[in-house]
N, C-alpha and C positions, 0 to 999 in steps of 0.2 A: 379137442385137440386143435390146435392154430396151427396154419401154413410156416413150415419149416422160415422164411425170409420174418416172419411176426415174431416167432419165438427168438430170433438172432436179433434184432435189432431191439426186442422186448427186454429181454437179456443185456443188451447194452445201457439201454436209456436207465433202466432198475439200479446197474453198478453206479452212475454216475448219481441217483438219486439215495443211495442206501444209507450213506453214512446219517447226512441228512435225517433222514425216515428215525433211524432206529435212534440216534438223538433225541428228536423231538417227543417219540409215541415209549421212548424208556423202554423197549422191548428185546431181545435178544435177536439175531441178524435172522437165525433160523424160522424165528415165527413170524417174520416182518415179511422174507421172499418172496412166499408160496402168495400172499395175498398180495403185493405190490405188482409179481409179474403178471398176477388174475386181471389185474385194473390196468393194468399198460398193455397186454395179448389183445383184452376185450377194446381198447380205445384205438390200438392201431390197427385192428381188423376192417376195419370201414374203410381205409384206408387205403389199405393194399386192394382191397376189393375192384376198389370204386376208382383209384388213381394209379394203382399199381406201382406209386412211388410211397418212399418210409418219411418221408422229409413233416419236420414236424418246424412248425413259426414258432417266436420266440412265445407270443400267447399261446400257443399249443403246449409248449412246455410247460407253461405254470400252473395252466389250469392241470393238465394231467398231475403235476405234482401234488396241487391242491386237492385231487381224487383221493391220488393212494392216501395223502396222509388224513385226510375224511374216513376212508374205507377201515386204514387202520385203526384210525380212533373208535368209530363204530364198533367193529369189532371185538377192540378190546376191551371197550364199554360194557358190551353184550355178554363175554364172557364172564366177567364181575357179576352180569345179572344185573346192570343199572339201565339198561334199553333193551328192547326187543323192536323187533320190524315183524308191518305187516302188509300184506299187497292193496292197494285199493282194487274199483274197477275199472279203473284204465290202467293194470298191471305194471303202478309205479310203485316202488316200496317207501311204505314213509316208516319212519322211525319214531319210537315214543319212549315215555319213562317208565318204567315198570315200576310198582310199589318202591321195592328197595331202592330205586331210582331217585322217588318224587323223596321218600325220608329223609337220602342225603341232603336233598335238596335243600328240604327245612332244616337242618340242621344246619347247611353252609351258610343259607340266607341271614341265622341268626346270628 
């Protein structure tokens, strides 16, 4: 759970990002939310932490944009069953192609 000022201001930047979001990633507004306000609670928590101001630069915004709409793609990727993620040891998660991942592959390639 994120500090009540993260979730409001999380909440805001998400509406101004949605329509956007669900455009691009073809998804329905419901299944886009839950994961876009995950990637914007988790990016502006450092934040509040550390400066206790919400104030995002105008590169702040894109990259965070650039997250959710990563995250969502992942995602929706993952749930097709075309990617899976796994942790290294330095507990970063890389991303790969599953079997049915790499088939499309060849088949797009050709």
């Amino acid at each position: 759970m994120y500090p009540i000022p993260v979730i409001e201001i999380s909440k805001e930047i998400y509406d101004v990002f949605e329509e956007n979001l669900v455009e691009e990633i073809k998804r329905p507004k419901e299944w886009c939310k839950p994961i876009g306000m995950e990637v914007i609670s988790e990016f502006m928590l450092p934040k509040f932490l550390s400066e206790g101001e919400l104030k995002l630069t105008e590169k702040e915004i894109d990259t965070l944009y650039r997250k959710c709409l990563a995250e969502l793609g992942i995602t929706s990727l993952k749930e097709k069953g075309l990617v899976d993620i796994i942790e290294n040891e330095n507990g970063e998660e890389i991303v790969f192609l599953t079997s049915e991942g790499k088939e499309l592959n060849k088949k797009l390639g050709q």
